[in-house]
C-alpha positions in Angstrom: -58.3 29.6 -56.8 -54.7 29.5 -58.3 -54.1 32.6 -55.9 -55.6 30.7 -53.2 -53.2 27.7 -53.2 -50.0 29.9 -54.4 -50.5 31.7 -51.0 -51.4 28.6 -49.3 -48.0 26.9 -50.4 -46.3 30.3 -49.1 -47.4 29.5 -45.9 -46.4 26.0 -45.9 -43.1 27.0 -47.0 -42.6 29.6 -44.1 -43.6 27.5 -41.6 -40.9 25.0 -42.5 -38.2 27.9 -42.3 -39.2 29.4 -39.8 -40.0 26.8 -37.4 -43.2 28.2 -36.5 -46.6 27.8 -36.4 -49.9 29.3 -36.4 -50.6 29.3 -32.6 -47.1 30.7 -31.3 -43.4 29.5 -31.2 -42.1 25.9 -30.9 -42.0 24.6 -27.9 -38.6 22.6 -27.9 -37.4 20.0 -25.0 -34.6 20.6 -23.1 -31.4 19.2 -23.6 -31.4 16.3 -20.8 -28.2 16.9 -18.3 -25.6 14.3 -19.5 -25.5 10.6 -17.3 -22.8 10.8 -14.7 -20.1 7.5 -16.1 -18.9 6.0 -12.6 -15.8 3.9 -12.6 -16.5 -0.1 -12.5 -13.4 -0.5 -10.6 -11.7 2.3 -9.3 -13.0 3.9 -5.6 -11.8 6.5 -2.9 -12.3 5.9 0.9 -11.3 8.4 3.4 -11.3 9.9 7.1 -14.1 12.3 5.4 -16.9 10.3 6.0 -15.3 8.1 8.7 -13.6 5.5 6.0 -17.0 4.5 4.4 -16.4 1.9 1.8 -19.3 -0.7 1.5 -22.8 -0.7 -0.4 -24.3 2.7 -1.4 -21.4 4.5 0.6 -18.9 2.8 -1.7 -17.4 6.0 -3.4 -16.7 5.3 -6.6 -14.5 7.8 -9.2 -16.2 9.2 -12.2 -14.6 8.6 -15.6 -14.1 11.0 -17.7 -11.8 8.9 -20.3 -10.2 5.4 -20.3 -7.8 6.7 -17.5 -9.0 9.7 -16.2 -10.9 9.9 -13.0 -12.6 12.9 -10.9 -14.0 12.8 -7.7 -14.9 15.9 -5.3 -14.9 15.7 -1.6 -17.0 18.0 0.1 -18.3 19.3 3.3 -14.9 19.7 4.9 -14.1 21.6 8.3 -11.1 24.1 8.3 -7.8 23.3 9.4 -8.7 19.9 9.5 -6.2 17.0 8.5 -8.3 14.5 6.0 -6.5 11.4 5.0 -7.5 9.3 1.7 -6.8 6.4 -0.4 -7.6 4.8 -3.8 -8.1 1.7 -4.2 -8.3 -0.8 -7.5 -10.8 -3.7 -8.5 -8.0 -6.0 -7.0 -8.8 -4.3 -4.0 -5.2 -3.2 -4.1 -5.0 0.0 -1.5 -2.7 2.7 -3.2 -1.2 4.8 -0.8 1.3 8.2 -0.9 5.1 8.3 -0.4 4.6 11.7 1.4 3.3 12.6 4.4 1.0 15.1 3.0 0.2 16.5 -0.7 -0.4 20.0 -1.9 -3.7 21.3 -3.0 -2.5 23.1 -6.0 -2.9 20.7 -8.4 0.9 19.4 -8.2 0.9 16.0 -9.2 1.6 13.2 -7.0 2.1 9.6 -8.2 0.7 7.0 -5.8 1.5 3.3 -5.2 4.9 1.2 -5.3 7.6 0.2 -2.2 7.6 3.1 -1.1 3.9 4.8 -0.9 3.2 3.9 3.0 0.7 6.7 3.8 -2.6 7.3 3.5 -2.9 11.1 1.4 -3.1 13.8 3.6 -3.9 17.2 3.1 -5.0 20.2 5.1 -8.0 21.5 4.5 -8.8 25.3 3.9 -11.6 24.9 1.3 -15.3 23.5 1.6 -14.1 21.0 -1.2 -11.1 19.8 -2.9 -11.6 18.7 -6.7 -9.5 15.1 -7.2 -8.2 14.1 -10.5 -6.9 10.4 -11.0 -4.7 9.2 -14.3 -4.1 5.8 -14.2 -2.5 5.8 -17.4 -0.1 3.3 -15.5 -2.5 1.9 -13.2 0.2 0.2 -10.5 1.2 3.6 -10.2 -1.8 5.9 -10.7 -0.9 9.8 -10.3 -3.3 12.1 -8.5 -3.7 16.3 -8.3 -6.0 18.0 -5.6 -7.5 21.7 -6.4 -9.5 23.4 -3.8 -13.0 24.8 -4.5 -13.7 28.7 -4.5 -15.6 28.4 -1.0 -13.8 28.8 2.3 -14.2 25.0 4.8 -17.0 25.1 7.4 -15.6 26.5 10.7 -15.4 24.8 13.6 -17.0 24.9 17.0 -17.2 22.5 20.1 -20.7 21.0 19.3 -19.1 20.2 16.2 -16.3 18.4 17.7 -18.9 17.3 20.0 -21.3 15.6 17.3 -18.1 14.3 15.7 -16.6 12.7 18.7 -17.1 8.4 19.8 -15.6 6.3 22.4 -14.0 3.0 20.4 -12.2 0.1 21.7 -12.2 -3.5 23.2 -12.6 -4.9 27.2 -15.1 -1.9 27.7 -18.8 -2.7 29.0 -20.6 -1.4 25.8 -18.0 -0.4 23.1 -16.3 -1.6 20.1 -14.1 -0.6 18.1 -17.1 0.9 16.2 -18.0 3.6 18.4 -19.9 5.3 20.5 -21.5 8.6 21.0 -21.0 10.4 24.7 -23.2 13.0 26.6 -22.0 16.4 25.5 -22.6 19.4 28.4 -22.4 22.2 26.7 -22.1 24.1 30.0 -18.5 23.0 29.6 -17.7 22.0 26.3 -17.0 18.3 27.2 -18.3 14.6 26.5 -18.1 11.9 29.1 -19.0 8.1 28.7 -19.3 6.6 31.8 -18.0 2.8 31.6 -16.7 -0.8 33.5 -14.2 -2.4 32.4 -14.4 -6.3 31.0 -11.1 -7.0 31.1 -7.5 -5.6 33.4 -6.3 -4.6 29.6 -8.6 -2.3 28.0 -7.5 -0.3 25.2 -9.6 2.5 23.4 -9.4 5.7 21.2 -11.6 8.1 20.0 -13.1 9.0 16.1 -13.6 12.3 16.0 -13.4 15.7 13.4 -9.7 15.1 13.2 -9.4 11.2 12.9 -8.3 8.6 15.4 -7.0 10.4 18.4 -5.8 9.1 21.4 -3.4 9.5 24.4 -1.1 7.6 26.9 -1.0 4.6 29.1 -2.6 5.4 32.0 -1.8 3.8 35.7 -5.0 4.0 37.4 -3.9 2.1 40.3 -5.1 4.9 42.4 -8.8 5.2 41.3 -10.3 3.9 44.6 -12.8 6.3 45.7 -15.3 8.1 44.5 -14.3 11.4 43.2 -10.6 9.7 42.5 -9.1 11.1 38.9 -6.3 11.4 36.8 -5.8 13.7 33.7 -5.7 15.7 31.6 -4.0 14.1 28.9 -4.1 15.1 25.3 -5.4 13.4 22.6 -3.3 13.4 19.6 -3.5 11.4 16.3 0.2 10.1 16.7 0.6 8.0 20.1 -0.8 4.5 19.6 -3.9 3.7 21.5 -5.2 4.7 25.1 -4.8 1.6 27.3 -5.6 1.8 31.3 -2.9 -0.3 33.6 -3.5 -1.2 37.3 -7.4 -1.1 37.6 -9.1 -1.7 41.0 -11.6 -3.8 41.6 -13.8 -5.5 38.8 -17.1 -3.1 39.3 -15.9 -0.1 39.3 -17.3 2.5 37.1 -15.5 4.9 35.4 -16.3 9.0 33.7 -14.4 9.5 30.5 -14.6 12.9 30.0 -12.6 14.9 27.1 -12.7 18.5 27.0 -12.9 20.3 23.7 -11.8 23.6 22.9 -12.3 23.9 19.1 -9.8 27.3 18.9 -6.6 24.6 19.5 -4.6 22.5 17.5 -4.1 18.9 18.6 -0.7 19.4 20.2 -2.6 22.7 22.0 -5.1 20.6 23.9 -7.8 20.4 21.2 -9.3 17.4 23.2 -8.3 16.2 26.6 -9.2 13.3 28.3 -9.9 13.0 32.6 -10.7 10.1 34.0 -12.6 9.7 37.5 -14.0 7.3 39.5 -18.3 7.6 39.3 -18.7 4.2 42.0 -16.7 2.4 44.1 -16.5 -0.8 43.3 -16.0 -3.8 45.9 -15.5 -7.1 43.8 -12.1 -8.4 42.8 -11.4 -9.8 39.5 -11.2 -13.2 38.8 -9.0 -15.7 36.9 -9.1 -14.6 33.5 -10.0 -17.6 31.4 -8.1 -18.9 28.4 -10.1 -17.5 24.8 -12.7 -20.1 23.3 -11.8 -19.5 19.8 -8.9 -17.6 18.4 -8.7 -16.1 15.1 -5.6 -14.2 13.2 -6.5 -10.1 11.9 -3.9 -8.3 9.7 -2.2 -7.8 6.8 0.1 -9.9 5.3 -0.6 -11.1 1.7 0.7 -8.7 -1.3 2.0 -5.1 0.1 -0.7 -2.9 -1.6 -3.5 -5.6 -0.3 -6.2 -4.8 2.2 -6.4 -6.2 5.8 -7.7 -9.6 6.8 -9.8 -10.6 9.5 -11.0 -13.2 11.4 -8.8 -16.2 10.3 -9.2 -19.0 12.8 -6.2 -20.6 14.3 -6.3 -24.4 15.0 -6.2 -25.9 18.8 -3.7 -28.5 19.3 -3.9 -29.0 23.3 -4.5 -25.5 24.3 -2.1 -24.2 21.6 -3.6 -22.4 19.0 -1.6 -22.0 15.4 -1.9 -19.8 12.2 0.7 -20.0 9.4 0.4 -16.6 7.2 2.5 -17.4 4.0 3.7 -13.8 3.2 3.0 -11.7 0.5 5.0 -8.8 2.1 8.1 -7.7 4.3 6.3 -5.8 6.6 3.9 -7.9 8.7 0.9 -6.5 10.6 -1.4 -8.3 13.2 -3.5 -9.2 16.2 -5.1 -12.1 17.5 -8.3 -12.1 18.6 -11.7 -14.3 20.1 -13.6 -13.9 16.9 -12.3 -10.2 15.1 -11.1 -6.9 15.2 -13.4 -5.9 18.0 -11.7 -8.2 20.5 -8.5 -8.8 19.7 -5.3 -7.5 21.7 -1.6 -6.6 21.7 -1.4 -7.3 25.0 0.9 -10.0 24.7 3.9 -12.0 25.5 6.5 -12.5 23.4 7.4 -16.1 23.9 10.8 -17.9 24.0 12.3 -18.4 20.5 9.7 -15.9 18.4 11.1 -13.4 15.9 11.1 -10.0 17.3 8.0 -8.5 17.6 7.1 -4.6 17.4 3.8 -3.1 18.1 3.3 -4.5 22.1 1.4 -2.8 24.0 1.4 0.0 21.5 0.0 -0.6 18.1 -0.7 -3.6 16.1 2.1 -6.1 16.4 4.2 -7.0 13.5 7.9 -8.3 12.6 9.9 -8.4 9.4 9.6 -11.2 6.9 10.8 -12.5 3.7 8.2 -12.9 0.7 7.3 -16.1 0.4 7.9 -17.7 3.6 5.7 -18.7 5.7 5.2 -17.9 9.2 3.9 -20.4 12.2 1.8 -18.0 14.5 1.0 -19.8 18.0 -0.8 -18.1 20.8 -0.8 -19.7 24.3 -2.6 -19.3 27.7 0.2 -19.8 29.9 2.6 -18.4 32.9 0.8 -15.3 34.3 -2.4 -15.2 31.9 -4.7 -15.7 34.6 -3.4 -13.1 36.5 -3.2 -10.6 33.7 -5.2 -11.6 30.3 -2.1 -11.3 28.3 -1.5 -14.5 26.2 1.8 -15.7 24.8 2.3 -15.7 21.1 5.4 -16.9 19.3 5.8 -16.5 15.5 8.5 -18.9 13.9 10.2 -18.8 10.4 9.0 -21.9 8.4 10.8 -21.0 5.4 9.5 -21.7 1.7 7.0 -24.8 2.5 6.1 -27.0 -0.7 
């Protein structure tokens, strides 16, 4: 019996050495894959996923330490221009001093008077590896690294898939986009479209951002078969707008042309437009706006944009005052938003300067702290050509 037990305990005591047991080795559970820590307030939004910034497409950085951030962006084309910013739980948008940053891990700091761009790089690699310090979080500091695998190429149903017709006074489209037909046959997408309005103004998303092309007289679009074009569209002339239309029904083909071999300034997309019907109605008296609002940016400098700010009517003259949180003042009017509103204006008697008319969004030079009367007006040739008057006075520092 003594032996009995004495070999009994030997066994006991193996087994706990040994980690063993009688039936075969321990089965032991694997390690679980650590939890991803995402930042609470710190987020990137980009021309990589078509500036997607709400809900579940809200990217946030992942934390790695009190003030250090990653965050990879993937899926990227070759030779492609991407353009990104960060921005803070103040919803304070920091932007780069440089018009683009290189992607070998050189730092860049980001924010402050300077930093008016959006980040820009060129992409050559599928994905670029972004680290964020914001040890000093007004001025966070930012490296890009490229991944190991070459960027997706690029081919026209690509720039096909990728391409939308955007703007305002088009039957149909916003400025949030639509898809065309693409012919493969040749290479092209074509929307075909009437216009709302005498002063419509569009551009197109696509692969390589915003692109867009001239002011177009199409004053002699009368028949069917009538075009004009090609014109390329480049990221760097402010938005399409068509002068001179005919009558009121006509229908228009926008067609651009890809050719996914070219650079932008090569004729990467080109844009003809033709006449699809005849149309026989004239256009009538444009009609003063029901409602105006105010869309922009003019409180702090690294602020976002505001939209949608209704103006008051006084007798058919419609008033915002913007108190300024920044020098460089940014807007538009509109009916109700974005989507409708227009620098096709008139700059009335005794406004500051205005920039941006016709061409961009308009904007004029302030002082912080000011504030700014912004009056829009349906008067002298508005109902001849939809442009409305807007005059922007100086109130100074009101208490």
């Amino acid at each position: 019996m003594k032996r009995i037990a004495l070999a009994a305990l030997a066994m006991i005591t193996l087994l706990g050495l040994t980690g063993c047991d009688l039936f075969g080795a321990k089965t032991e559970d694997k390690p679980t894959t650590p939890a991803v820590t995402y930042s609470d307030t710190w987020w990137i939004k980009g021309s990589f996923d078509g500036w997607k910034d709400s809900g579940a497409d809200k990217h946030w950085l992942v934390k790695t330490d009190a003030t250090h951030y990653t965050y990879t962006i993937t899926d990227l084309f070759n030779a492609v221009d991407y353009e990104f910013v960060l921005v803070n739980g103040a919803t304070e948008v920091k932007n780069a001093g440089t018009e683009k940053v290189p992607t070998d891990e050189t730092p860049i700091t980001l924010g402050g008077a300077n930093s008016v761009n959006n980040v820009k790089f060129t992409a050559l690699k599928k994905s670029y590896l972004l680290s964020v310090d914001i040890t000093t979080p007004a001025a966070p500091v930012i490296k890009l690294l490229g991944g190991a695998d070459a960027a997706n190429p690029q081919t026209n149903a690509l720039l096909a898939s990728k391409l939308q017709l955007a703007g305002a006074n088009i039957q149909g489209i916003t400025w949030s986009g639509t898809a065309g037909t693409y012919d493969a046959a040749t290479s092209s997408v074509s929307w075909d479209v009437s216009l709302t309005d005498k002063a419509p103004e569009f551009g197109f998303p696509s692969l390589d951002g915003w692109v867009k092309g001239p002011v177009i007289d199409i004053a002699a679009l009368a028949a069917v078969g009538d075009s004009v074009g090609p014109f390329d569209l480049v990221t760097q002339d402010p938005n399409t707008k068509l002068t001179n239309p005919g009558k009121a029904d006509t229908v228009y083909t926008f067609t651009v042309a890809l050719d996914a071999t070219k650079t932008l300034v090569q004729g990467k997309y080109t844009l003809t437009i033709k006449v699809k019907t005849a149309g026989t109605t004239d256009w009538p008296a444009v009609a003063p706006w029901p409602t105006v609002v105010i869309n922009g940016r003019w409180v702090a400098a690294e602020a976002g944009w505001e939209a949608g700010v209704a103006a008051t009517n006084n007798a058919g003259v419609w008033t915002v005052n913007l108190l300024a949180g920044r020098t460089d003042i940014e807007f538009k009017p509109g009916k109700t938003g974005w989507d409708d509103s227009t620098n096709n204006i008139v700059q009335g008697a005794g406004s500051l300067a205005l920039t941006g008319i016709g061409s961009g969004n308009l904007g004029f030079t302030a002082v912080v702290g000011n504030t700014y009367a912004v009056k829009i007006e349906f008067i002298g040739t508005y109902a001849a050509d939809g442009k409305p008057t807007v005059t922007v006075t100086d109130l100074g520092v009101l208490p």
